[in-house]
N, C-alpha and C positions, 0 to 999 in steps of 0.2 A: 504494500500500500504506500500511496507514494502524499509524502503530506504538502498540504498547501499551505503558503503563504497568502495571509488575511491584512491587506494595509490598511482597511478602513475605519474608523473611529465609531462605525455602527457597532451595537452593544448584542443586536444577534448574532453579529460573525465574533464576537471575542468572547461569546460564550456559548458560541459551536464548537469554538475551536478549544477552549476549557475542557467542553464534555469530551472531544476526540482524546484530548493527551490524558483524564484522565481514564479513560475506558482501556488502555494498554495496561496501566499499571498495574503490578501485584498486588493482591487484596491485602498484604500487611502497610505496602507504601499507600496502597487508598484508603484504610483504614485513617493514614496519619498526615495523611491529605484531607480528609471531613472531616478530622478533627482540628487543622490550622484554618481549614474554612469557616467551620461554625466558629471557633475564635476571634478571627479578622473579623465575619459579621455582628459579633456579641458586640467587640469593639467600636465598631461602625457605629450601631443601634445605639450604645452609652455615648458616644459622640454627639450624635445626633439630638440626644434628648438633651442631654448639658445644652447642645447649642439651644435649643428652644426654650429653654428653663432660663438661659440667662440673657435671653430677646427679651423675655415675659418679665424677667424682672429690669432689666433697663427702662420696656413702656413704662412699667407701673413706676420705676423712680423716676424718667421723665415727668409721668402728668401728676407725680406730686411736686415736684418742684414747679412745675406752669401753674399750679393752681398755689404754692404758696406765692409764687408772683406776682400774681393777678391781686389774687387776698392783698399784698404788700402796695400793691398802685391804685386800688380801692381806698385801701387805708389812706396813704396818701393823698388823695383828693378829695378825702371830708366824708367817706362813706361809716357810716355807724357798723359794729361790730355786729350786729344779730341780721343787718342785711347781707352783711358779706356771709356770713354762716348760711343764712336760706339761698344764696345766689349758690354758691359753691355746693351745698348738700351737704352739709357737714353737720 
């Protein structure tokens, strides 16, 4: 069997060409092949969620810092404390 070379950045051919290399291998090296895959993915997945756990908290520190801002140039301009608490929702 004569193997092909895949140039393309398509994500079908680079994981055709995954399953061909590993369908040769011996069941001990595939064995320890699924297990550095499910690894890397475990990895990936804990990446992924850190990244979005600390999006989530960057929004939430941004819109409290806008809203003490706002709070602060209210004040500023003569607004009473109990308006700026009903404007804000606080």
């Amino acid at each position: 069997m004569q193997r092909v070379s895949f140039t393309t950045d398509n994500d079908i051919f680079e994981y055709l060409k995954s399953v061909s290399d590993v369908a040769t291998l011996p069941p001990a090296e595939r064995g320890i092949y699924e297990a550095c895959l499910m690894r890397a993915r475990d990895y990936n997945a804990v990446l992924k969620t850190a990244k979005e756990r600390a999006l989530e908290e960057g929004r939430a520190e941004g819109r409290a810092e806008g809203l003490f801002e706002a709070a602060e140039r209210l004040k500023a301009n003569g607004v009473d404390e109990a308006t700026i608490k009903a404007w804000l929702g606080i």
